[in-house]
N, C-alpha and C positions, 0 to 999 in steps of 0.2 A: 343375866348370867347364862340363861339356856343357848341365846343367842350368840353368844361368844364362843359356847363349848360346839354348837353347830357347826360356826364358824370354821374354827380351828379342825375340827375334825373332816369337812370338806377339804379343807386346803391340805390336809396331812394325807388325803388317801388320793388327792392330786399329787402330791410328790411320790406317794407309793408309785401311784401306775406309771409316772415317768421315768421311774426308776429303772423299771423290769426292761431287759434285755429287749430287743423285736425278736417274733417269732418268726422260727425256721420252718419253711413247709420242705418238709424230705429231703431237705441239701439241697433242693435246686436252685438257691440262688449262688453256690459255688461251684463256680465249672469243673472242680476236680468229683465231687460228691455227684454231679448229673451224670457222668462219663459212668463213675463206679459203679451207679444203678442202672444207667442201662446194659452196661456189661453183665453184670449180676441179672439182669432180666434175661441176657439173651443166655446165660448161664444156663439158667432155670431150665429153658425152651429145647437150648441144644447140645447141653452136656459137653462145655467146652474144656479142654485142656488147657492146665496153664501158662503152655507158651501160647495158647490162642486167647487167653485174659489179656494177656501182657501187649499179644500185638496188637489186639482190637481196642487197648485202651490207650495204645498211643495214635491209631488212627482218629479214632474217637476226639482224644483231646487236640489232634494236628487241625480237623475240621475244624473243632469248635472256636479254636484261638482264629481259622482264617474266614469263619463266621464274624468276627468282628465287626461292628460297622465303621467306618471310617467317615467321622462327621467331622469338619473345619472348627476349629479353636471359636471357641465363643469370647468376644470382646470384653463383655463385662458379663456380671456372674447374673446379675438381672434380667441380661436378653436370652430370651429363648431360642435354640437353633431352628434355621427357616428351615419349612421341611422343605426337601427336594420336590422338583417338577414332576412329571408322571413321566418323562422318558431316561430321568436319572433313575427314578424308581425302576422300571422296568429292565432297568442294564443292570441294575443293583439286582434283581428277582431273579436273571436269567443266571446271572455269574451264579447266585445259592443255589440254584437246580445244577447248574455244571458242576459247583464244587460236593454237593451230595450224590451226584451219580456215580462222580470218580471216586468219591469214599467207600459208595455201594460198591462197586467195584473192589475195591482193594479189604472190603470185608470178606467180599465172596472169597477173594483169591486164598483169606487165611483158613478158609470151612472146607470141607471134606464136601463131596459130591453130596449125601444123603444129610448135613447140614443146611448145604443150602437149598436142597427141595425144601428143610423145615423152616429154615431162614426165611424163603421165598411166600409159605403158609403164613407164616408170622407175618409178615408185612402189609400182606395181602387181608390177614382180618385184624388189623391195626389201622388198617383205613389210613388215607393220605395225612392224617392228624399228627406226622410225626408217630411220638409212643403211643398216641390213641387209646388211652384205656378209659378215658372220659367220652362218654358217646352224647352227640345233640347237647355239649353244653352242659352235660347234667355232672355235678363234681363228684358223683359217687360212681366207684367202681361196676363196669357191667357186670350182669347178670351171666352164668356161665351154665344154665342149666341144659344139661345136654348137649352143649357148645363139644367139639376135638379140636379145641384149638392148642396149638403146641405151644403155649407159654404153660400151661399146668399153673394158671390160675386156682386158689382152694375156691369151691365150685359150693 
């Protein structure tokens, strides 16, 4: 009998944990929710106006959508797509640095002069990581002690 109620009650808290939704890590697996955060980040950083929300989130999501990667229709659902050679890669590497420059670009254009000197700080201790708030890998938020970094980080 013990062995039966064991039983059953293994298999009942297997359908629990099936059950439960997947976990969200801070919107970012929906591109509208990663756009709104880093606008809201750059918010934070540079006290931006609402028409500079509104333009930076449609530059924002123009990138993201032509980030896209564009992989060939897979035949059957079983084959995995071949990865690309090392010189489609690198046409594919080169185009994402074009298309983030000219985005850099058309952010600066919406910032005020003294935005983008802070814009320019920000980026600059953001490290090439993209948002960079993860440093060497480590998943926990830097250390901001006695940092002036203009995101206004709580320290």
């Amino acid at each position: 009998m013990k062995k039966i109620v064991l039983v059953l009650t293994v298999a009942l808290m297997g359908i629990a944990m099936n059950a439960q939704p997947p976990r969200q890590h801070r919107g970012h697996d929906n591109p509208e929710q990663m756009v709104q955060h880093r606008v809201e980040h750059l918010d934070k950083a540079l006290s931006l106006t609402d028409a500079q929300k509104a333009e930076l989130t449609k530059i924002l999501m123009q990138e993201f959508e032509s980030m896209k990667p564009e992989q060939p229709p897979v035949a059957n659902a079983e084959e995995k797509p071949q990865r690309p050679d090392e010189s489609v890669m690198k046409a594919r590497r080169e185009q994402m640095e074009a298309r983030r420059a000219e985005t850099e670009a058309k952010v600066k254009a919406v910032l005020t002069p003294e935005q983008v000197t802070k814009y320019d700080e920000l980026k600059q201790h953001e490290g090439k990581r993209g948002h960079g708030h993860h440093h060497d890998g480590d998943r926990r938020p830097p250390k901001h002690d006695g940092c002036n970094c203009p995101c206004k980080h709580e320290q």
